[in-house]
C-alpha positions as CSV (number, residue, x, y, z in Angstrom):
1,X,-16.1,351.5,198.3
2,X,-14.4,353.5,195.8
3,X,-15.3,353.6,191.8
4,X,-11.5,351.7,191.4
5,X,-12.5,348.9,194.2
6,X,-16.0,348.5,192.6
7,X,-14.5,348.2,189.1
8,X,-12.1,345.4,190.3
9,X,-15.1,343.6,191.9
10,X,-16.6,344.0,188.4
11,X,-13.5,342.5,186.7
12,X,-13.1,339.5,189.3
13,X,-16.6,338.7,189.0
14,X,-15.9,338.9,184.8
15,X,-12.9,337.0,184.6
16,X,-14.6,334.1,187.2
17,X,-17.7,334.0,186.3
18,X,-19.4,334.8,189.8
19,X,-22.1,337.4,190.5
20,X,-22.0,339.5,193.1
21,X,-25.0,340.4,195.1
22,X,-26.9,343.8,193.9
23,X,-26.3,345.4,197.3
24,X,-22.2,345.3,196.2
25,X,-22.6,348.7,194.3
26,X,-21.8,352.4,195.2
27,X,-25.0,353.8,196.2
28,X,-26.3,357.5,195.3
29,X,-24.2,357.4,191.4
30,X,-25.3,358.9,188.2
31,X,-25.0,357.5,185.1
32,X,-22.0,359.9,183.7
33,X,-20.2,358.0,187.1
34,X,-21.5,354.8,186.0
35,X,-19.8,354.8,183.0
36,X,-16.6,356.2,184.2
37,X,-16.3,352.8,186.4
38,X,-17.5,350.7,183.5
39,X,-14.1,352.3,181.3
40,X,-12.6,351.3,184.7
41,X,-13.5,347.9,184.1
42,X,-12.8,347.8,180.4
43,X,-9.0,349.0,182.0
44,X,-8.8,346.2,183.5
45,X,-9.9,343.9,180.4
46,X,-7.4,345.5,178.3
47,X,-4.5,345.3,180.7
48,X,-5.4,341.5,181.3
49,X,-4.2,341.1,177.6
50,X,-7.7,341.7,175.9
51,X,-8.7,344.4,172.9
52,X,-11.4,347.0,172.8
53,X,-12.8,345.9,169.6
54,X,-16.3,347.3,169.7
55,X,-19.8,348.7,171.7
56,X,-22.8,347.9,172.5
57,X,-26.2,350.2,172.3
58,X,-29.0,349.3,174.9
59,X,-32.4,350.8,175.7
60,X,-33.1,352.1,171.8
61,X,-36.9,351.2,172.2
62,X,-39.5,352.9,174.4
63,X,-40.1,350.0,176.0
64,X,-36.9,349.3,177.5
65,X,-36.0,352.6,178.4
66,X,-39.2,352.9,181.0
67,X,-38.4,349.0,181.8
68,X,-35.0,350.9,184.0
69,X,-36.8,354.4,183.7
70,X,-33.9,355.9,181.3
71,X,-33.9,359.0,179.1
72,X,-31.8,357.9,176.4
73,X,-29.9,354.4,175.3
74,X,-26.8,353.2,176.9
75,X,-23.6,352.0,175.7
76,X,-20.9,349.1,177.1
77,X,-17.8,348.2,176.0
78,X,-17.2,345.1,174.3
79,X,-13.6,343.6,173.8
80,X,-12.4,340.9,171.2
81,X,-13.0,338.3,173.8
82,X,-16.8,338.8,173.6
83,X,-17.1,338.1,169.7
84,X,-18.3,334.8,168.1
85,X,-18.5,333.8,164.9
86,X,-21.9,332.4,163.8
87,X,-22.5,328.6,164.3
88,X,-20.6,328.9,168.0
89,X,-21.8,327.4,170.9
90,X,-21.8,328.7,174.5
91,X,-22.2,326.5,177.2
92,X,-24.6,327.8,180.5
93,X,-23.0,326.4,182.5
94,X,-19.5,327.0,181.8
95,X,-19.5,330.6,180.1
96,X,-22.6,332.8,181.1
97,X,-24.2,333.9,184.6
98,X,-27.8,334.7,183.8
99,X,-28.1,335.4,180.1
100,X,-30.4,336.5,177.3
101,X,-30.3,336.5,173.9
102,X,-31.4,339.7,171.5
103,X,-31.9,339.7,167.8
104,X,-29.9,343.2,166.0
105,X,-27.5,344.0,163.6
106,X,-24.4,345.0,164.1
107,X,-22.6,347.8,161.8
108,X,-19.3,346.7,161.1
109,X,-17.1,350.3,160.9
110,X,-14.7,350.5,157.6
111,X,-13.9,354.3,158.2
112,X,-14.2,356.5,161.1
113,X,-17.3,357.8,162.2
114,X,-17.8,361.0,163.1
115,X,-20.0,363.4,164.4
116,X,-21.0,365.3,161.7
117,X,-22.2,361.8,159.8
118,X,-25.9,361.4,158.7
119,X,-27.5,357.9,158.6
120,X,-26.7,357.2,154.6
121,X,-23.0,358.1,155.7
122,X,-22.8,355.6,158.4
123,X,-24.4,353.2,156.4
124,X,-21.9,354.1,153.5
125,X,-19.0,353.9,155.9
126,X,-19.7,350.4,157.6
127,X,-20.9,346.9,156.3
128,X,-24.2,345.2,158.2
129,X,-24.3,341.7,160.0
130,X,-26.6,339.7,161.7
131,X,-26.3,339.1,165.4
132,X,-27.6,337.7,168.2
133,X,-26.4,340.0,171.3
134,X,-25.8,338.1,174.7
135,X,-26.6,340.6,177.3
136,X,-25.0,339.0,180.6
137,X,-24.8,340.6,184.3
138,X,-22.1,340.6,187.0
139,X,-24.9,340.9,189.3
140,X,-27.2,338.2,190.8
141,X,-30.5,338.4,189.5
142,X,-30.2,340.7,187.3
143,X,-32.7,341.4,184.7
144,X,-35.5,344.3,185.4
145,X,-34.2,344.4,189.1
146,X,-31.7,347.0,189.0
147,X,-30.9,350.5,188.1
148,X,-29.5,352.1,184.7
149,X,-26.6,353.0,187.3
150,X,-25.8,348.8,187.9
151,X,-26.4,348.1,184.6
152,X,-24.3,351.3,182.9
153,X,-21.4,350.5,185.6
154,X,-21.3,347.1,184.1
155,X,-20.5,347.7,180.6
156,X,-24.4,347.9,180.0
157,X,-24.5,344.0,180.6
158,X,-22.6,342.9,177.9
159,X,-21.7,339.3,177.9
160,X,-21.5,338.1,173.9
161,X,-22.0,339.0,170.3
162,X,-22.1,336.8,167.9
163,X,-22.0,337.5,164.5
164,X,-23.1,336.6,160.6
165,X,-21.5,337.6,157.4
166,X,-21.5,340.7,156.5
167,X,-23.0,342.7,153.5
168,X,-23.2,346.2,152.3
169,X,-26.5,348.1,152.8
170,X,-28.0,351.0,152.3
171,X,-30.4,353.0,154.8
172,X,-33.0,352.5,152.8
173,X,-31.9,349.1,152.5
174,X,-31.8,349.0,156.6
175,X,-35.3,350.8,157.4
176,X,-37.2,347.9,155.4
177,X,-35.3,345.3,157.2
178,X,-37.2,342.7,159.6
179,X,-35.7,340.3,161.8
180,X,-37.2,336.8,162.9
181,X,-35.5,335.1,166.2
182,X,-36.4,331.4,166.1
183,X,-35.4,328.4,169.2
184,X,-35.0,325.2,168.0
185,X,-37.3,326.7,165.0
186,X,-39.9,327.8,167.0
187,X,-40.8,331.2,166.0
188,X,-39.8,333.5,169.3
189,X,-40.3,336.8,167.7
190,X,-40.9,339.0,164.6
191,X,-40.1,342.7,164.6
192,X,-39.3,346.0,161.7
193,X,-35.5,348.1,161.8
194,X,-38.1,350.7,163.1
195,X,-37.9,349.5,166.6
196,X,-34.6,350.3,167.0
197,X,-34.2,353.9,168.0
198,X,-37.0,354.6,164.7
199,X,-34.0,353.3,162.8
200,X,-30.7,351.1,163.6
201,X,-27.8,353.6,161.8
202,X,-29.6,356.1,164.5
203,X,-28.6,354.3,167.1
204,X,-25.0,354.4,166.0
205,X,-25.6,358.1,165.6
206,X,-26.7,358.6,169.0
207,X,-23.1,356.3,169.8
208,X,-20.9,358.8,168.0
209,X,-22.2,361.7,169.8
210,X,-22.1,359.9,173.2
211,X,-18.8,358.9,172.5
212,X,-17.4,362.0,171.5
213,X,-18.7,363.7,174.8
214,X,-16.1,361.1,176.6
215,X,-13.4,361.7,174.6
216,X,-14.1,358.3,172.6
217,X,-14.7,357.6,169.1
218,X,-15.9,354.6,166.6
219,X,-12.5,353.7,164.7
220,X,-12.6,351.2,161.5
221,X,-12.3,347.4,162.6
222,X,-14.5,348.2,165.3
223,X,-18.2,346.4,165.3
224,X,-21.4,348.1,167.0
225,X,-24.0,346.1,168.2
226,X,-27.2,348.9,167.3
227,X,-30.4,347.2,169.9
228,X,-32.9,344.9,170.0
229,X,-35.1,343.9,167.6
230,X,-37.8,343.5,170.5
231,X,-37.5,342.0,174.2
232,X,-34.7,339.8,175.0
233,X,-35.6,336.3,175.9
234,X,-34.0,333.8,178.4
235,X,-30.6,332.0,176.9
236,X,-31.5,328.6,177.2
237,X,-29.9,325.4,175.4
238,X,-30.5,324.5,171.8
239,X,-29.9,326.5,168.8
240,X,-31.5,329.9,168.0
241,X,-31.3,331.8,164.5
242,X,-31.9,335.0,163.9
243,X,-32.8,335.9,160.1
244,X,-33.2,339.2,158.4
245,X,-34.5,339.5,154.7
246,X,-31.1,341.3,153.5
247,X,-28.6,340.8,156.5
248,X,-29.8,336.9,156.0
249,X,-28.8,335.3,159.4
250,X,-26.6,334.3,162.1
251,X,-26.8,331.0,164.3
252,X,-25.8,330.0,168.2
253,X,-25.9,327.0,169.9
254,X,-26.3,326.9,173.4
255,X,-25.5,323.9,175.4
């Protein structure tokens, strides 16, 4: 199978919904090839009539980098069609494979970003929301079972973001920030900005520089989702919340 055939598997499986097996993947890849087939895929998204509108920034924590034994984060592309406003509903059955949910923010770009920005730039240069980050797979049985490669190749699982209001802050303002994810308020977990990458406008720094070394860049009215605010947990149905003491909160129902 070539990188085009396996990125129109990717996009079929996308656009219907259906999972392929794991063993439908070119064996023997990096991840520089990886994400070559995931801008494939992201081709095909835009060419169907959709906008690139944004990225997403995986694996900032220890943790989940030796979870898929990676060296640095990972980035996929998200396009308008992945956004929701806060106070959506998804439904399992009808609109997600095998989902999780994550509590981040999300930096919300005003001006270009470039390489040469520190953290107090970005921060100056974008406004901050709360989100709750819907990783999703195009792969059956996904989660902790397969490679950076799999996961890079498709668009480093992104499936949703959905988003709060959104507020200026600093990166002061940011580093003292601490998120709470609740399920039908039941307290799932509480975690500091410092778990993401040491600090969330980092993370976006790290994007910039990955970005530029494809040829890519972060251009205003595009969103970034930054990482986790700890582990994902299983999407499941009712409503979860995710509150920050600045970035106040953002809310999904699941059905």
């Amino acid at each position: 199978m070539t990188s085009i055939q396996l990125a129109e598997q990717l996009f079929n499986a996308y656009r219907q919904h259906a999972p392929l097996p794991k063993d439908t993947f070119i064996q023997g890849i990096d991840v520089e090839q990886a994400y070559q087939i995931q801008h494939l895929v992201t081709a095909l998204k835009v060419a169907s009539g959709a906008k690139l509108a944004g990225y997403k920034i995986s694996m900032t924590s220890a943790q989940t980098m030796a979870l898929f034994d990676a060296k640095e984060p990972m980035y996929g592309q998200l396009t308008d069609q992945q956004f929701l406003k806060s106070g959506a509903s998804l439904s399992l059955a009808d609109d997600v494979n095998d989902a999780l949910v994550e509590l981040e923010l999300a930096f919300m770009v005003k001006h270009p970003l470039l390489p040469t920005d520190s953290i107090e730039d970005i921060c100056h240069k974008c406004l901050v929301a709360p989100a709750l980050e819907i990783p999703d797979c195009r792969y059956q049985d996904w989660f902790a079972n397969m490679s950076k490669e799999h996961l890079c190749a498709d668009s480093a699982v992104g499936g949703y973001l959905c988003l709060g209001e959104a507020v200026s802050m600093s990166a002061q303002d940011i580093a003292k920030e601490v998120g709470q994810l609740t399920h039908n308020g039941h307290l799932l977990l509480t975690e500091p900005a410092s778990v993401v990458l040491a600090h969330p406008a980092k993370a976006v720094q790290w994007l910039i520089h990955k970005l530029a070394s494809h040829g890519l860049a972060l251009e205003a009215g595009m969103v970034v989702s930054s990482g986790s605010f700890g582990m994902p947990v299983p999407l499941k149905t009712g409503e979860f919340i995710g509150r920050f003491n600045q970035a106040k909160e953002v809310q999904l129902w699941v059905k």
